[in-house]
C-alpha positions in Angstrom: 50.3 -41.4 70.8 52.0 -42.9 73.8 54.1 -40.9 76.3 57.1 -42.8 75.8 56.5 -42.0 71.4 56.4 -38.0 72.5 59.4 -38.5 75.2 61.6 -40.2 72.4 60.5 -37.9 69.8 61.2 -34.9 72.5 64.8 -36.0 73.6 65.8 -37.0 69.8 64.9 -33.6 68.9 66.9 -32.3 71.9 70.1 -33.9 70.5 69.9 -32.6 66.9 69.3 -29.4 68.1 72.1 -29.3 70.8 73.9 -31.1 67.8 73.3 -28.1 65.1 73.9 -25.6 68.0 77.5 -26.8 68.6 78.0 -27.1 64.9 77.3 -23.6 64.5 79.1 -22.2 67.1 82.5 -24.3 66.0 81.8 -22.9 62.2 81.3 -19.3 63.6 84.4 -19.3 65.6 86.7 -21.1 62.7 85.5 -18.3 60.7 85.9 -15.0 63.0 89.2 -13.9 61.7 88.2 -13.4 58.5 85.1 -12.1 58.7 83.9 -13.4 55.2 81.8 -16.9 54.9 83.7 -19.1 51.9 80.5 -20.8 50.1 81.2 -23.7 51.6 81.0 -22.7 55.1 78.1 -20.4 54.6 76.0 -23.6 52.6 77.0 -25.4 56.0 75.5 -22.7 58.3 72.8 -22.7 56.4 71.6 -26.2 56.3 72.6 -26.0 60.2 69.9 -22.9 61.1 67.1 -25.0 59.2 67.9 -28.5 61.1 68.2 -26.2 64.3 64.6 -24.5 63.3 63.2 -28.0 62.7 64.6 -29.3 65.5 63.5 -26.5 68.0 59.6 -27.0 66.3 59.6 -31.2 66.9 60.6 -30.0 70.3 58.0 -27.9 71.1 55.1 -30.2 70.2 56.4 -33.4 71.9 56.9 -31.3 74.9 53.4 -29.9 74.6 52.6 -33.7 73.7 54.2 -34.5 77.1 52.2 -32.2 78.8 49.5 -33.1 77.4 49.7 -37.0 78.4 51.1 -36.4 82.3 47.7 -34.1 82.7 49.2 -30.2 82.9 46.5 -28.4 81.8 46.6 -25.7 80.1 44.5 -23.3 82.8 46.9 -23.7 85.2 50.2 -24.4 84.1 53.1 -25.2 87.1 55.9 -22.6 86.9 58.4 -25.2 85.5 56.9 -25.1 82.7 57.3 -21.4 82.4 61.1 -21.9 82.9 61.5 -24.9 79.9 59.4 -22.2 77.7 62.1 -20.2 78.4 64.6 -22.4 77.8 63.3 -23.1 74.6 63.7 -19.4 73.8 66.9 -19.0 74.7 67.8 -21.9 72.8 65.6 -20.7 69.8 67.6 -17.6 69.4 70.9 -18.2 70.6 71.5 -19.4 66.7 71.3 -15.6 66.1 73.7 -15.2 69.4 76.4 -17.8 67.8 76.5 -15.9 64.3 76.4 -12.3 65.8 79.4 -13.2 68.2 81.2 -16.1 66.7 84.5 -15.1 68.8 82.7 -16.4 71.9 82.7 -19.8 70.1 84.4 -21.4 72.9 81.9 -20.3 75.7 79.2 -21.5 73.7 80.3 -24.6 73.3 80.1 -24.1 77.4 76.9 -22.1 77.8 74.8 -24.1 75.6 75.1 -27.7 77.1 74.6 -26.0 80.4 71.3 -24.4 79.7 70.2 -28.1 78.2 70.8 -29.3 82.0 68.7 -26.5 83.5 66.0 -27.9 81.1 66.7 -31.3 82.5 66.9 -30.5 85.9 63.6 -28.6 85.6 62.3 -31.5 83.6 63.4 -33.6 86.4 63.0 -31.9 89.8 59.7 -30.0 88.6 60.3 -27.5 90.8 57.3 -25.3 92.4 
């Protein structure tokens, strides 16, 4: 596959999962007063965490994709790459972040669109 197929498939899987991300953290924070999930709230979260899991995974492999049609090789990897890989964690498990502190809703709706532009800007700038 071409590198333009793997850099589509790579930024369309960037905005669903910066998509679900921001639709759990609104959901969370509607919901901290309570503290109790009404079923329909809870089937939404739901269906959220598996498009964000999905998401995160068509990620992964067009960026490797990427890699893999610019030439990075796998022996010796440029430290930019180590910082999207840990982007891409952060990302991964801030879904657990958002549901353990859903009061911090509102930073983030912030945080998390912020840490998709240090991806870009290391994406980018390929930074040494």
């Amino acid at each position: 596959m071409s590198y333009e197929f793997y850099k589509v498939l790579h930024l369309l899987a960037l905005f669903v999962l910066f998509t679900s991300l921001g639709g759990l953290a609104m959901l969370a924070y509607a919901n901290r007063a309570n503290g109790t999930w009404p079923a329909e709230a809870l089937s939404a979260r739901r269906m959220l965490a598996m498009v964000h899991g999905v998401a995160l995974l068509i990620a992964f492999v067009a960026g490797f994709g990427l890699m893999a049609r610019t030439g990075v090789t796998t022996s010796a990897w440029p430290s930019w790459i180590y910082g999207k890989i840990g982007v891409w964690l952060f990302v991964g498990v801030s879904v657990a972040f958002v549901r353990r502190v859903p009061g911090l809703g509102r930073l983030w709706i912030l945080l998390l669109p912020l840490l998709g532009a240090l991806g870009a800007w290391l994406a980018i700038t390929k930074p040494q």
